[in-house]
C-alpha positions in Angstrom: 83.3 79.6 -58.1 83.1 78.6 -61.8 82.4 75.4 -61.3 79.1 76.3 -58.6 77.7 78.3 -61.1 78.0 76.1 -63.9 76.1 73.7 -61.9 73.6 76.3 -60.5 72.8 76.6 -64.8 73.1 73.0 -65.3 70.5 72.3 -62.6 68.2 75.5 -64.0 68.4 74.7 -67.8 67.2 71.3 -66.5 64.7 72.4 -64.0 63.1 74.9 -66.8 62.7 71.2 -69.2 60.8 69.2 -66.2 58.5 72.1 -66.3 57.9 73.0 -69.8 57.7 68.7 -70.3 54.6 69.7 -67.3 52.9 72.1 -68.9 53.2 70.2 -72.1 51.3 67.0 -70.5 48.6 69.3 -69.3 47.6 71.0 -72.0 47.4 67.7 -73.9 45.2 66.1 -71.4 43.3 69.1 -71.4 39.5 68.1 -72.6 36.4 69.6 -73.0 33.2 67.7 -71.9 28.9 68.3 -73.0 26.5 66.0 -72.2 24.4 65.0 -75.1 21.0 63.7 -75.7 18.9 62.2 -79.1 17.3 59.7 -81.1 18.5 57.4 -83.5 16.8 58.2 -86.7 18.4 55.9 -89.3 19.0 52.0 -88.2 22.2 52.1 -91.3 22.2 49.5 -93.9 23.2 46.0 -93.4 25.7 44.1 -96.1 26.7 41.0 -94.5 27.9 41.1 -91.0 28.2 45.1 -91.5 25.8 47.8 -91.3 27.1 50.7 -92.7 25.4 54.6 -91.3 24.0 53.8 -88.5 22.7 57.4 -87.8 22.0 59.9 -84.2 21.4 63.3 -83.9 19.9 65.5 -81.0 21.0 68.5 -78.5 23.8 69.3 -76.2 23.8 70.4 -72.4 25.4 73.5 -73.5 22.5 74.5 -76.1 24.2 73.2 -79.4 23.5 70.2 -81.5 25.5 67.1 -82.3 25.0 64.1 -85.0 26.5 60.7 -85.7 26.8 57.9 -88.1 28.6 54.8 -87.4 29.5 51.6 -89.4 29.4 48.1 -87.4 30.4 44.5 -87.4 27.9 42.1 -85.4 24.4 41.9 -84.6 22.6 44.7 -82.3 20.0 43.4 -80.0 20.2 42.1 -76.7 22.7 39.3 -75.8 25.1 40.9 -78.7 28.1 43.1 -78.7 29.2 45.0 -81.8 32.7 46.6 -83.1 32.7 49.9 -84.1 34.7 50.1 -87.1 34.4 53.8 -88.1 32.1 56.7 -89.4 32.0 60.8 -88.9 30.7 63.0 -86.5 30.0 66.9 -86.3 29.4 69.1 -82.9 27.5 72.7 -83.8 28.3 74.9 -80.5 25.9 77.1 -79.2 27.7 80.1 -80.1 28.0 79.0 -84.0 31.4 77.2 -84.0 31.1 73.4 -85.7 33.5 70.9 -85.1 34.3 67.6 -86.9 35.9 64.1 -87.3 35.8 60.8 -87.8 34.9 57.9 -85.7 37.6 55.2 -85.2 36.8 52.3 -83.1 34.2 51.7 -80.7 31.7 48.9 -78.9 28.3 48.9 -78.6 27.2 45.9 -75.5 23.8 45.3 -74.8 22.8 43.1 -71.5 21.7 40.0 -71.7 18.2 40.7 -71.7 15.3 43.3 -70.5 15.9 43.1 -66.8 19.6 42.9 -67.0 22.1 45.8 -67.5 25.2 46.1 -68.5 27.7 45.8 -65.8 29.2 49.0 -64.4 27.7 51.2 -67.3 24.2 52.9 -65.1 22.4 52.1 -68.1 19.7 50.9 -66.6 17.9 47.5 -67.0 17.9 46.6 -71.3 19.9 49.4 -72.3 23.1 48.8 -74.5 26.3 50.6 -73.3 28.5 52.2 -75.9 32.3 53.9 -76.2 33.3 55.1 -79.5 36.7 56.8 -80.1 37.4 59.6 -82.4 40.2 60.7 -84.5 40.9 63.9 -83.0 41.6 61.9 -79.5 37.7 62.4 -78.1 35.2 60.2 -77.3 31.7 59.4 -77.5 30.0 57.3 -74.3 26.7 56.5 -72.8 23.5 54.6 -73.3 21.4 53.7 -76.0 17.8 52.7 -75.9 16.3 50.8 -78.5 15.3 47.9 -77.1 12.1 49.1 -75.6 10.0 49.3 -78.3 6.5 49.8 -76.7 7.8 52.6 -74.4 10.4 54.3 -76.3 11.0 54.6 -79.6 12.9 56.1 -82.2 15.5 54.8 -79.9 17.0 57.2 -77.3 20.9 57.9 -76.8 22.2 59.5 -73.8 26.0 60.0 -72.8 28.4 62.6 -73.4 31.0 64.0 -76.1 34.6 64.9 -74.9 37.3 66.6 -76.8 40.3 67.6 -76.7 41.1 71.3 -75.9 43.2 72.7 -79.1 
């Protein structure tokens, strides 16, 4: 009998670590996700094959507002694909909260020209695709408009903003 119920704890003790190891895993995939909408309203300045501040700000599906400034290597337009290579970023919930970070990494891809998208991305014909990663884990993705200069412009971004859930 000793030795049953020594493995009856054995097996519990390890049963208990499969689940807390579970419910560890979920709560760090657990992520939050807005949709958000803007303009660009500062193009960022350009020293060399960098252009540093490249800055967005607009509203959020959930009734907040968001902004963003992000530093580059590479030429925008279409044809062209750029590195992001950092910046900041700061989410003001509807309800009064703020949240911030930093940008890490990131592309921007535009198609190769006006009646041409970007593959996979539902950008729509001349619209650049974009993924930017954030410190804190989150992300930045969606579509950015300034290649339509009669139609639309400042430049429009669409996408959405996803963090993690502390």
């Amino acid at each position: 009998m000793g030795r049953l119920h020594l493995v009856r704890r054995i097996v519990l003790v390890l049963a208990c670590g499969v689940i807390l190891n579970a419910v560890a895993l979920v709560a760090l995939a657990a992520t939050t996700t807005v949709g958000i909408s803007g303009r660009e309203f500062f193009p960022g300045v350009h020293y060399g094959s960098a252009t540093y501040g490249a800055s967005f700000a607009g509203g959020t599906a959930a009734g907040g507002a968001w902004a963003a400034s992000v530093n580059y290597l590479g030429t925008a337009g279409l044809t062209h694909t750029v590195a992001i290579f950092g910046g900041s970023w700061v989410l003001a919930n509807a309800d009064g909260s703020r949240l911030f970070g930093r940008v890490s990494t990131g592309v921007v891809a535009w198609p190769a020209d006006l009646s041409s998208s970007v593959t996979g991305s539902g950008c729509g014909n001349g619209v650049a695709a974009f993924s930017a990663y954030l410190s804190n884990g989150g992300s930045i993705v969606g579509c950015l408009d300034d290649t339509h200069f009669a139609t639309v412009f400042p430049p429009t971004i669409v996408g959405f903003l996803t963090l993690p859930v502390p």
